[in-house]
N, C-alpha and C positions, 0 to 999 in steps of 0.2 A: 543549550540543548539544540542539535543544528534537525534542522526538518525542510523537508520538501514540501510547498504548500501548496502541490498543484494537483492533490491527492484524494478527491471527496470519494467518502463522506469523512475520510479519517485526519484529512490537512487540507482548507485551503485559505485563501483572502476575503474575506466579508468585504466585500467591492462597496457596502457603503461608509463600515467605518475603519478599512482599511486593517483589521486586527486577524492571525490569526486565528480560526477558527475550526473545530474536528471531532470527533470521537477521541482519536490519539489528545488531541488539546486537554481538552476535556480530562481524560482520564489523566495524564503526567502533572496537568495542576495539583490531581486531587491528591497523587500522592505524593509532590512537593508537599502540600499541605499536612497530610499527617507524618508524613517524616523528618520537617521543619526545617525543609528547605526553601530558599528562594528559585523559581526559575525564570531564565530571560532564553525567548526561543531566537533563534537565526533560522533564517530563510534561504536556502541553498538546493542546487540542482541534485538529484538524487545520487550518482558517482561522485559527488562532491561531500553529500554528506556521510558517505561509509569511508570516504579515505581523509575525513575530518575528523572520527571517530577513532579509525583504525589508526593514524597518528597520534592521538590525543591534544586534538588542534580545539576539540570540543568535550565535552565529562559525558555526554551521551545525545543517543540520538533517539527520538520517536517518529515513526515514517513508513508506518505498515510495511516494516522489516520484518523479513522471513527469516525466522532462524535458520541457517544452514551450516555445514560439518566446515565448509570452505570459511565463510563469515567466523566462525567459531575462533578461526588462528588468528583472526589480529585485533578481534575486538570479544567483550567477552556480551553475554544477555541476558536479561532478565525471564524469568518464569516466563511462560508462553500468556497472554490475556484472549487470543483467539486465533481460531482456523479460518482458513482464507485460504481457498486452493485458486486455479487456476479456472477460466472460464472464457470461451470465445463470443464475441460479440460481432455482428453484421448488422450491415443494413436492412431495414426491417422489412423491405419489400424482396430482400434475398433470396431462393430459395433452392438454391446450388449448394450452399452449406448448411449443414443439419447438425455436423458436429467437431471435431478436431480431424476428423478419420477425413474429412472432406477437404483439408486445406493445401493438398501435395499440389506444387504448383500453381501455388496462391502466392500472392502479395500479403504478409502481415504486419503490419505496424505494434509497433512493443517500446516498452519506456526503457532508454538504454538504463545498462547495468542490474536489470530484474533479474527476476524468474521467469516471468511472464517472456522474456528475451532470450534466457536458456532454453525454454521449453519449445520454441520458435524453432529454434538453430535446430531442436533436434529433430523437424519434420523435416522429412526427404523432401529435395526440388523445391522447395519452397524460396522468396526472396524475401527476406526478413529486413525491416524495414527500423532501424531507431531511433526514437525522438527523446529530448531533453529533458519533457516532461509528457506526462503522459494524456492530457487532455490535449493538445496536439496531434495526437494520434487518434484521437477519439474524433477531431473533428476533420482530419483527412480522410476518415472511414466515411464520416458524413456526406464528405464532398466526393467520395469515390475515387481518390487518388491510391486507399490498399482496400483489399478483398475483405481484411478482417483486423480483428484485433484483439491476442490475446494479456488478459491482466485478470489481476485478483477477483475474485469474484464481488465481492461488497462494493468495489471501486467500479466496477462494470454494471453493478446493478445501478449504481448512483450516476453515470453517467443516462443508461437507460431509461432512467426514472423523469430526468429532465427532458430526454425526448424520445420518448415511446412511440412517435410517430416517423423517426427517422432511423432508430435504433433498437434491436432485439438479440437478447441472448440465444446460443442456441446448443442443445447437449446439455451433458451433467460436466459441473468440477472434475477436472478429469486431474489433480495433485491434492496431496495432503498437506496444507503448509501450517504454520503456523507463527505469530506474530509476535516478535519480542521487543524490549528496550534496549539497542546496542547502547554499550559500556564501554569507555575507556581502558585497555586489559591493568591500567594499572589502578585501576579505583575501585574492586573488589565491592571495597564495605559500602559503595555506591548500588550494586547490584543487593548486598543485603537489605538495604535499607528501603528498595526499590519493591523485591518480593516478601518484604513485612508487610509494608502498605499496600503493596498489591492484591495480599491476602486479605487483609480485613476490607476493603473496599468491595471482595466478592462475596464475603459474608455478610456483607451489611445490603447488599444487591444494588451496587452503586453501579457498576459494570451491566447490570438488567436496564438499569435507567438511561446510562449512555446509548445501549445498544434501538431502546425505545426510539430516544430523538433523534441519532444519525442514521440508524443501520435499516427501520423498521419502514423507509418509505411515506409514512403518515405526516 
């Protein structure tokens, strides 16, 4: 299962025991586990792991993947587990941007191959800026080399979170997305087996508990 770990709160490296670690971790263990499979994750750059996927280099990916109609033709995904639109983040002593509607003629930083990078390209005059991984981006924004930086919301909050004193969201989720398991298009009964267990783990409110310890700030 190939993943980008460079993604909090949903993927990244536990810098002390090296493992890793996420909301997405978390959650594709569990339903390895009631679907009774084994999984061994790969660590790969985010373009690398949809065209891992979309080849069937890998049997799936978790990597706060957007579903989308384009994704859709060469890989197949799992039931949605969560929304996660889009969200601009500044420096938190900013006060030039207020919202997306501010960024014409900005500097943006965007993790190549998102959303977050499509939704970029489509503000007028802007110079759109992409990095490999997306905390890169997060910390050029720090050091004032782009004006902003737009990504997922969860992942922007998690960035924030660690430093609230250098970084502040600003505006509402301005997209609808939502988050799937890409799937090898030829491993079908991988996606069934994916949204059985995906279902009883939200019945059983295991998805409430994940979103406690990664999503909730605390």
């Amino acid at each position: 299962v190939a993943t980008d770990a460079t993604w909090p709160p949903f993927e990244i490296v536990d810098e002390a025991t090296k493992e890793i670690v996420g909301y997405d971790i978390d959650l594709f263990k569990a339903i390895a586990e009631k679907a009774g499979f084994e999984v061994e994750f790969v660590n790969l750059p985010f373009d690398s792991v949809l065209a891992g996927v979309s080849t069937c280099q890998y049997d799936a990916a978790i990597s706060a993947i957007t579903i989308t109609e384009e994704r859709k033709a060469s890989m197949l995904f799992s039931d949605p587990y969560i929304n996660a639109g889009q969200i601009v983040t500044v420096q938190s002593s900013n006060t030039e941007i207020n919202s997306k509607d501010d960024l014409v003629g900005k500097t943006i930083g965007v993790q190549l191959a998102t959303t977050g990078e499509i939704e970029a390209k489509a503000i007028a005059d802007t110079t759109v800026k992409p990095y490999d991984s997306v905390d890169l981006a997060f910390l050029d924004l720090q050091n004032g080399q782009v004006d902003a930086v737009i990504a997922d919301y969860p992942t922007a909050f998690g960035f924030v979170q660690k430093s609230p004193d250098k970084l502040k969201t600003v505006g509402d989720v301005f997209t609808d997305e939502s988050y799937g398991i890409a799937v090898c298009n030829t491993k079908p009964e991988l996606v069934d087996m994916s949204n059985t267990a995906l279902k009883a783990l939200v019945d059983e409110g295991k998805l409430a508990e994940f979103e406690v310890v990664w999503l909730s700030g605390e």
